[in-house]
N, C-alpha and C positions, 0 to 999 in steps of 0.2 A: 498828924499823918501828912506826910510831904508828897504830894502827886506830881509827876512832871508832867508838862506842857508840850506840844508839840504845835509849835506854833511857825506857821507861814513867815515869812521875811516880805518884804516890800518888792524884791528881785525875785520870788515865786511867782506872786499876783500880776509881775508885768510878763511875764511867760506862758504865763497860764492865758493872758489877754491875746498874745500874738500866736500862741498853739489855737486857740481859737479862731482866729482872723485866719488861717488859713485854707479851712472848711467854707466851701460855696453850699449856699442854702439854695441856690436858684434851681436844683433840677428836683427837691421836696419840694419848693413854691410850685414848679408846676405841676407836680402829678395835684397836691392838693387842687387847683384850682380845676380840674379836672371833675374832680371826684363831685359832684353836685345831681342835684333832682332827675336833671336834664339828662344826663350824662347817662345814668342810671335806667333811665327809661328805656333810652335806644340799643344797650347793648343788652345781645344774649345770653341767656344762660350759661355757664362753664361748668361743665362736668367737675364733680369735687373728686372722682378716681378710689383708688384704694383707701378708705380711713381706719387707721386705730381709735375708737374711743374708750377712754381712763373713765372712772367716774360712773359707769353706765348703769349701776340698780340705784342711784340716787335720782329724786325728781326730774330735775334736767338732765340728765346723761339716758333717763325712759325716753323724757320729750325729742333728742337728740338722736336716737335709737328708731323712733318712730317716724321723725321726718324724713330721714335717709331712706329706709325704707319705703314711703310711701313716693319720692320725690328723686331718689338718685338712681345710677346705674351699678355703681362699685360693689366692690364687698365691705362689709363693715366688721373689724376684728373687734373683738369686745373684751378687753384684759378685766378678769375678776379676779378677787382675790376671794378664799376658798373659804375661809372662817371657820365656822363652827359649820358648816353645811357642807355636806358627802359631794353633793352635784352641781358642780356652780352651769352646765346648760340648764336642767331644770328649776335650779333658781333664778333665771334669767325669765325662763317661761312663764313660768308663773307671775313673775312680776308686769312682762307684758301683758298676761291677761287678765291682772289687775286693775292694768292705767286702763287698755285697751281695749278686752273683752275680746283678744286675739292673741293666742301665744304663737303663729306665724311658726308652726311647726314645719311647713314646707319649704321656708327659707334657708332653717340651720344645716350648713356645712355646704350651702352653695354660695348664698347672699351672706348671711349672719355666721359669724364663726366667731366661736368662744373659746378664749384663750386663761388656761388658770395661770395667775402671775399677779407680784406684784408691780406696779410702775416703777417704785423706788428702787426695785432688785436687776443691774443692767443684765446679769446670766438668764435672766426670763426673758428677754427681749435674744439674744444672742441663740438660745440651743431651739427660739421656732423658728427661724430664717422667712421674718416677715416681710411683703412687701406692700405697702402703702406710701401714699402722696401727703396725707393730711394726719397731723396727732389732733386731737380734740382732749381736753384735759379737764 
């Protein structure tokens, strides 16, 4: 069996050096040097806003569920996918009050709102006209 080769020439790799050289790295150098202990200490908190989160009846996407709640302002959209289960709020609930020992019934459809869909489907995203700042996946 004959496979062909697609192989670089000598005059790609010096192209590919000066496409390079022409990107400045010095304004990533500094936010990086920014980004430390120190830095972190003095600044305040930033509203995380509206979030979508994917993922949300697996371990971390509860633990993620729960923080928000306990800790932010937004609304938190929660895209579930419907499965083999009739009610994907009430499987949400019960899962909280699984981890929890709180299904936060008072939340849903002010704070907490459950969307059936899937992530990988873009017409589930398009026919709720959602608004959020943040996907969490």
């Amino acid at each position: 069996m004959n496979k062909q080769r697609n192989d670089l020439n000598i005059g790609d790799i010096d192209n590919l050096d000066s496409d390079f050289n022409k990107y400045s790295t010095k304004r990533f150098n500094d936010i990086l040097k920014k980004q430390n202990l120190e830095q972190f200490k003095t600044q305040s908190k930033q509203d995380l806003g509206n979030v979508l989160l994917t993922g949300t009846t697996g371990f971390l996407g509860m633990h993620l569920l729960h923080e928000f709640i306990k800790n932010e302002n937004g609304k938190i959209y929660c895209m579930l996918r419907k499965g083999r289960h009739t009610d994907v709020e009430k499987r949400l609930k019960s899962l909280l009050f699984y981890y929890f020992d709180n299904s936060y019934d008072e939340l849903f459809n002010s704070k907490i709102h459950v969307i059936e869909g899937d992530v990988t489907n873009i017409d589930d995203f398009k026919k709720k006209h959602l608004h959020f700042q943040l996907i969490l996946l």
